[in-house]
N, C-alpha and C positions, 0 to 999 in steps of 0.2 A: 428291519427295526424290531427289537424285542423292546416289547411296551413293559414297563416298568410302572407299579402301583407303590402306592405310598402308605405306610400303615398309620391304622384310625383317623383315615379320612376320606371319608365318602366319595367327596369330588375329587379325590387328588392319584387322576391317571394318568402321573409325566411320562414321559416317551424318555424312553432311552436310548442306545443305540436303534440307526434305524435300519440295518440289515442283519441280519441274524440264521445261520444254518445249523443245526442243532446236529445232523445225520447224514446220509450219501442217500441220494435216492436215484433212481435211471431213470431215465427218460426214455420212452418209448415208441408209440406210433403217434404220426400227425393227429393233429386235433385242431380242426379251422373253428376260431369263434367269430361270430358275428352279432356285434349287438345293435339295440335300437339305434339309434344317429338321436346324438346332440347337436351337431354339424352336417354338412353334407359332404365334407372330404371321406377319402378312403385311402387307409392305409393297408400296406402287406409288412407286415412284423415278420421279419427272420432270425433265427436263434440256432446256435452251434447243440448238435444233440447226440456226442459223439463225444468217446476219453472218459480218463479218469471225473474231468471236473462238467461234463455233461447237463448233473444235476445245475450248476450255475447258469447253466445257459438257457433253461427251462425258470427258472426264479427272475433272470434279467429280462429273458421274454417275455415275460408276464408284466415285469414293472412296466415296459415304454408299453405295452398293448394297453396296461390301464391308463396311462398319459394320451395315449395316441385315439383312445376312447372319448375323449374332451371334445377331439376335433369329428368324427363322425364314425362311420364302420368300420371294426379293426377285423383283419384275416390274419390268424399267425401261423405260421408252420416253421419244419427244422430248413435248414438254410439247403440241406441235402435233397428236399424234396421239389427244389425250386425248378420250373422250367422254364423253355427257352420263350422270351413275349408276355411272359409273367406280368411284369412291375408295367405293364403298358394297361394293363384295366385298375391301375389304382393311381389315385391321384401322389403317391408320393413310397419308396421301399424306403425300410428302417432294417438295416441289416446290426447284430452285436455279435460280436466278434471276441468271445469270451476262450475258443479251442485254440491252442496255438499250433498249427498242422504243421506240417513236415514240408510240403510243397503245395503248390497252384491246386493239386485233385482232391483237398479239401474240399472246395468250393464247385458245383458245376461250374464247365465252362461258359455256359448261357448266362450266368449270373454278370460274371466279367465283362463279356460281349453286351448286355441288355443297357449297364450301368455305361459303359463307354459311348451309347448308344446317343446318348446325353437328352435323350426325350423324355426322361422323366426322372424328376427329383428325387436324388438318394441321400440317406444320414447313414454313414457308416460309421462304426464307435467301434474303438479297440482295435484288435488284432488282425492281420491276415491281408490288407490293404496294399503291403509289397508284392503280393501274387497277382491281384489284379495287375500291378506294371510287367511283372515277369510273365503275365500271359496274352497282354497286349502287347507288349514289348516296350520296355521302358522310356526308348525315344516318342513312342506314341502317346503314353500319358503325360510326359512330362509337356508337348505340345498343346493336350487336349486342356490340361488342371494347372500348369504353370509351378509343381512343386515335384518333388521327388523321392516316394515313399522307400525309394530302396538304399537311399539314402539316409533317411532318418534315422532316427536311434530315442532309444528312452534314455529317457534325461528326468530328473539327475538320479532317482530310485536308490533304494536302501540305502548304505552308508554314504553313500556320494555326495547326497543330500538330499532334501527335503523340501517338497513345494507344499508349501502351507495356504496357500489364497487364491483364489480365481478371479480375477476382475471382468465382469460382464455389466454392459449397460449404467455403466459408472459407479458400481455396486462392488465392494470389494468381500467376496462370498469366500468360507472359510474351505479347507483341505484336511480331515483331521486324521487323517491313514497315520497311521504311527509308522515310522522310519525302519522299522525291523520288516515291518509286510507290505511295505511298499514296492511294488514292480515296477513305480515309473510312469511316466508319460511318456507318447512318443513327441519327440523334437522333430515336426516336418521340416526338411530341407527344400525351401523356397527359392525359385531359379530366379526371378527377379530378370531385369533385362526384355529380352524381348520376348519373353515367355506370356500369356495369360496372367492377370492379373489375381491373385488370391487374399480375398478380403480376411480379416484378422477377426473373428467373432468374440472371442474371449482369451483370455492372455494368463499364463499360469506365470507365479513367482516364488519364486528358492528364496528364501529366505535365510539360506542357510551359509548363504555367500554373501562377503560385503564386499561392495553396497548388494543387496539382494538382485537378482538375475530375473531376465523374463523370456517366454517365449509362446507361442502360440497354441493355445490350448484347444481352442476351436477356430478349425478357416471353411472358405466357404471358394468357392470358383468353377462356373459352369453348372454343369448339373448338381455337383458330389460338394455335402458335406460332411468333414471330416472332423472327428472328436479325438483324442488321442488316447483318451480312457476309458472306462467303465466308470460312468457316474453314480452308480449305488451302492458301494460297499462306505459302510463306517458314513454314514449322513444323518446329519441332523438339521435342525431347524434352519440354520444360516449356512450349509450347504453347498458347493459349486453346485448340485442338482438345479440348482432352481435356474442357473443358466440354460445349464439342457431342456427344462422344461421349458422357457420362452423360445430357446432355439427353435424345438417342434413347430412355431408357428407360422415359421420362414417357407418350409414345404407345403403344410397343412392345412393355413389362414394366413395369407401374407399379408390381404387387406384389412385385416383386425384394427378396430379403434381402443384404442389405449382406453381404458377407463381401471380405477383402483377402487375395488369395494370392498367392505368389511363386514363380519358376521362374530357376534355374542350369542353363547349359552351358557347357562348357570344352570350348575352340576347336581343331578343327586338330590332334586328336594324330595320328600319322602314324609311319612307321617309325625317323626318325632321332631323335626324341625322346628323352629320359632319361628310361627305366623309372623310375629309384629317384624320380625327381622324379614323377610321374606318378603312382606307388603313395602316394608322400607325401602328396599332397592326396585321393588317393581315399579312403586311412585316415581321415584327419582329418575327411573329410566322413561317412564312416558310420561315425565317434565319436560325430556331434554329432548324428545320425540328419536328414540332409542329403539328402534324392532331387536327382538330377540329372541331366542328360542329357549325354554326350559324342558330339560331333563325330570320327570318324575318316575320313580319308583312305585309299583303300585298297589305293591303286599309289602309291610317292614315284618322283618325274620330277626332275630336273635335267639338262635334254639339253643346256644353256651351261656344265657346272659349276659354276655360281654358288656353291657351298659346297662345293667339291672340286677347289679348284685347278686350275682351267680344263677340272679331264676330265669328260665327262658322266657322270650316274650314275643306276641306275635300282634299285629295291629294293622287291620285291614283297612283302608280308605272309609269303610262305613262309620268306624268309628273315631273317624277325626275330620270331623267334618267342616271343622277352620280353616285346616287345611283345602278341602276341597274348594272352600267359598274364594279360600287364598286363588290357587290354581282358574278357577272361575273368572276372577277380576282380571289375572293376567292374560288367558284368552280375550278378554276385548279391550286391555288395554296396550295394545303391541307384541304381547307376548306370542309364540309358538310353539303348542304343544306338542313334547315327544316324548315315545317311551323308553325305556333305560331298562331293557330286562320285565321279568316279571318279579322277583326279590334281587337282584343284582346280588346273589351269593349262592353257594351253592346244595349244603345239606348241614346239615349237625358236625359238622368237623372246618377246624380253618382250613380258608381256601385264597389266601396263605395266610390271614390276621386272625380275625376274630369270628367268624362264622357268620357274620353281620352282613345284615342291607349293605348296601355303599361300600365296606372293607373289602368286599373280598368276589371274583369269579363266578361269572356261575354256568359256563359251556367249556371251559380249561381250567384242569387243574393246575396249583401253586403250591409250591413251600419256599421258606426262607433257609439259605443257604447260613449256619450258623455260625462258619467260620468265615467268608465274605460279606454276611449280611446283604447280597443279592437276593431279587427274588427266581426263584427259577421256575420257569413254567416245562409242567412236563407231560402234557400231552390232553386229548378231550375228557371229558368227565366218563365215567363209568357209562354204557348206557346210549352214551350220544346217537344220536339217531335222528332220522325226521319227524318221528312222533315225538322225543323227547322234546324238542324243538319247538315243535308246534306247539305240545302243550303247554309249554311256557310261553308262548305266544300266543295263543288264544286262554289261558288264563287271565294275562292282562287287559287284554279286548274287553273281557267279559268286567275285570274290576274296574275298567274308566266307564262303563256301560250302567252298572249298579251304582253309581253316585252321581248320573248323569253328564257325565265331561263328557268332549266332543272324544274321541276314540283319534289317536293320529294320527298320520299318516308317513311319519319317519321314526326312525328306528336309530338307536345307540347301543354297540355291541358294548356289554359293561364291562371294562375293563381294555374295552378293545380286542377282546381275545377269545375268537369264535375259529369253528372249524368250517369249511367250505360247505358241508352238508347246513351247517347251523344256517352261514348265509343264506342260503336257497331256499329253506325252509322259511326263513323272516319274509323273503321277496316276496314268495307267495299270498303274505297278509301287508306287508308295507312297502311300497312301490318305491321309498327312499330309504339311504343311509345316511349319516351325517357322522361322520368318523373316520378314525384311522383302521386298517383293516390286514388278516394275514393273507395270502396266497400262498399254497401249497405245490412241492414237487407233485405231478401226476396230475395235475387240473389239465393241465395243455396238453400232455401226451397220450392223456385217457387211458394211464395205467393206472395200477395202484396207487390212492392217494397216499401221502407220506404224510402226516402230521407233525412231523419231529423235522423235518425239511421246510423250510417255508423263510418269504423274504414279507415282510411289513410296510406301508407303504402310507406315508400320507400326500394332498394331491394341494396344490398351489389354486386350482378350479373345481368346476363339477366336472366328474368325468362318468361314463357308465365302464364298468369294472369287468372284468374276463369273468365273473358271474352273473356277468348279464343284468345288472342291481345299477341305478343311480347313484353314486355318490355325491354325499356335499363337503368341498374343503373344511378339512380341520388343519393348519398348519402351523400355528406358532406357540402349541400346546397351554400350558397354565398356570396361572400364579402360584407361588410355594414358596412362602417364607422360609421355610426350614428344611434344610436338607434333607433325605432321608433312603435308607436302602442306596449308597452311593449315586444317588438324584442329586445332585447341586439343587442349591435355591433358584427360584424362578422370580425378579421381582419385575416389578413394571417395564422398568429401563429393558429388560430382556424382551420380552416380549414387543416391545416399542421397535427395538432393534433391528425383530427379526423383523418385523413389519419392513421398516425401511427397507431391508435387502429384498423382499417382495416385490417390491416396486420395479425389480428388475424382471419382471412378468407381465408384458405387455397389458394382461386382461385376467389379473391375477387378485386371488382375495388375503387379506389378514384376516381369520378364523382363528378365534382363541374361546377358550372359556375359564369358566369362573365359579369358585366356591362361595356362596352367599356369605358362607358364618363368616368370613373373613369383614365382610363390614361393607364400607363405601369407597371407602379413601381410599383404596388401590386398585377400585374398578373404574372409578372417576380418572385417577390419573393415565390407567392405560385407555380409558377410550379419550380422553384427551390431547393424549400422545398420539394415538395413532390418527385421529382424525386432524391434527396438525399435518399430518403428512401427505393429506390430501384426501384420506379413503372416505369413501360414504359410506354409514353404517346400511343393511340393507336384511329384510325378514328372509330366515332359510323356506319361507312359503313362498317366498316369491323367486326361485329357480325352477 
């Protein structure tokens, strides 16, 4: 995902695309992560770390080890370094299959043998799944799984055609690979008969054929199941991901009680803001008994004057102290306080707007592309470091401490767009995130980090993240009447939307937020929408 900001406006950090490689990076030596348990499952994540496209299979291992982190301890290594009895100490292997190898000696053979073995749950996704039959021998899997991977084929890919839709859990979730880079899915060849029965998880559709075509996108039989893609390239909010993501719970939490809850924050308050407007949606929201989180800023910076007639201006919490009283009521009246940065921007130069609080970066650099009008991020700020870090971090600390606020205890990377050291550095003073976030090539392999390599990731639950950090869901991004930087509008109906395809998340949240200046009537409507759909709204303190 390359997160995409909006110019001159504080709160408005649409997502854009959500996978994004800027550069080649290697992959190098294993790197097992283990983090705290949200759960008590345990996964083994394995990832192809081998070829030209190497670097992808390091970025995709990283995405399901942060999904598979929801469920409890994640170990990930290269798929190369697997042994034999392996997947027998973990409740469940996730192997991605992103190298396309030449033969069977891709894969150890222990791997083939362990999964045949059928004592422990495997998700294989993508590539390399005909080996396994040509190294068991294909009469053998076809008996053991009841379909026939050396028979399959991708279907329908590039000009052939085009599957645009996934239907999961009666949710019809979108495909948005454009037809030039599309490779396809694979089309399993299902023996039917008196074969093992293979259940149909999710169903992909061409659309590209009348009447439109369908075929199975995810099956499941015996031990193994089977995805036919790589569910991260080109995803956004409405997504087939969000079926892989409830998938995972089939291996990981089979017993999971369905519940759908929802989570509000409003964006980016800061000192130049309109108290009365700011009290007005806080009322309104602990009317309707609404928890919710706020975003504050805790120094306002404008060193260009960008909203002060060219003179720079600087306005510390001491000196707005409405504001504070504002922030105050909202701590005890439902509200949840969080920090957003120490200035949410970065120095006396745009970073990419206006040098401003709330416009612009302030751990990655930005410019705007002048002939696309994209914004392009091009790498950490000057400097980046753990102290830089820090000191923007206990800056803060210290400004919610000199006005008396309670100090927070979750964390909002502004803009979304921190480097791996950034994160680390925040963990050590805020024990939560509450965001979309990057991963970098070289986190897993414990080489060189690559900061121009990296995949983006927002999560449908809490998950704790291959940085070892809590995360809290953000996933159906934010209101945005007006276009902007090739960002579509975002109106209620959207966000309403995405929610509903959530629902195909056994124990899944709709997490959106919200710009205050924008009024009532559009945050009325979408928490009305979405709490029609079932969800309970619920405070990010209480995960």
């Amino acid at each position: 995902m390359q997160h995409q900001s909006q110019a001159n406006a504080p709160a408005r950090s649409q997502a854009g695309p959500a996978f994004h490689v800027r550069t080649i990076a290697s992959a190098g030596r294993t790197q097992v992560r283990s983090a705290a348990a949200l759960g008590t499952a345990t996964a083994l994540v394995l990832y192809d770390n081998t070829g030209p496209y190497a670097f992808l299979g390091e970025l995709y291992g990283m995405g399901i080890a942060n999904l598979a982190g929801h469920f409890g301890t994640v170990t990930t290594e290269p798929i190369g370094s697997y042994t034999s009895g392996q997947m027998s100490q973990y409740t469940a292997a996730i192997y991605v299959g992103s190298t396309y190898y030449a033969d069977t000696t891709g894969i150890p053979t222990a791997f083939y043998t362990d999964v045949a073995a059928g004592k422990t749950p495997v998700v294989w996704i993508g590539d390399n799944i005909w080996y396994m039959a040509d190294a068991i021998g294909t009469l053998n899997f076809d008996n053991e799984y009841g379909w026939d991977p050396t028979n399959s084929y991708f279907a329908p890919g590039g000009s052939v055609g085009h599957i645009t839709n996934v239907v999961y859990n009666n949710q019809t979730l979108t495909r948005s690979v454009p037809p030039v880079d599309d490779g396809g899915i694979v089309h399993p060849y299902i023996l039917g008969g008196g074969y093992p029965a293979v259940t149909t998880l999710a169903t992909a559709v061409d659309t590209s054929t009348t009447p439109s075509t369908t075929f199975p996108w995810a099956i499941q039989s015996g031990n193994l199941t089977y995805i036919g893609e790589i569910p991260f390239e080109y995803v956004n909010e409405t997504d087939r991901l969000i079926a892989f993501e409830d998938i995972l719970f089939n291996p990981l939490a089979p017993t999971t009680v369905p519940r759908h809850r929802a989570m509000l924050r409003l964006e980016d308050l800061m000192a130049t803001d309109s108290v009365s407007q700011i009290m007005s949606i806080a009322q309104k929201l602990y009317a309707l008994h609404i928890p919710y989180g706020f975003n504050v800023i805790p120094l306002y910076k404008d060193p260009l004057g960008a909203y002060n007639n060219g003179v720079p201006r600087t306005i510390p919490m001491t000196q707005a102290l409405l504001f504070v009283a504002a922030i105050q009521y909202m701590t005890s009246h439902g509200g949840t306080i969080i920090d957003e940065g120490y200035t949410h921007q970065y120095s006396n130069v745009k970073n990419p707007y206006t040098g401003a609080s709330g416009d612009d970066a302030e751990f990655f650099l930005a410019h705007i592309d002048t002939t696309t009008n994209n914004v392009i991020w091009d790498g950490p700020v000057p400097g980046d470091s753990t102290a830089y870090a820090l000191g923007r971090v206990n800056n803060a600390v210290g400004a919610f401490q000199t006005v008396h606020l309670p100090v927070p205890s979750i964390w909002v990377t502004p803009h979304y767009f921190g480097t791996d050291v950034d994160y680390k550095a925040v963990a050590t003073v805020y024990p939560e995130r509450y965001e979309r976030s990057l991963y970098f090539n070289g986190v897993l392999s414990g080489g060189p980090v690559n900061h121009l390599s990296y995949i983006g990731q927002f999560f449908p639950y809490v998950v704790q993240d291959v940085y070892g950090t809590k995360v809290l869901p953000e996933d159906l991004g934010d209101y945005e009447p007006v276009p902007e930087n090739n960002n579509p509008a975002r109106l209620p109906a959207n966000i309403i939307n995405e929610a509903q395809l959530n629902l195909a998340v056994r124990d899944g949240f709709a997490s959106f937020f919200y710009d205050p200046t924008y009024g009532w009537a559009p945050l009325q409507q979408t928490i009305t929408g979405i709490q029609a759909l079932g969800y309970t709204f619920v405070s990010p303190s209480s995960l």
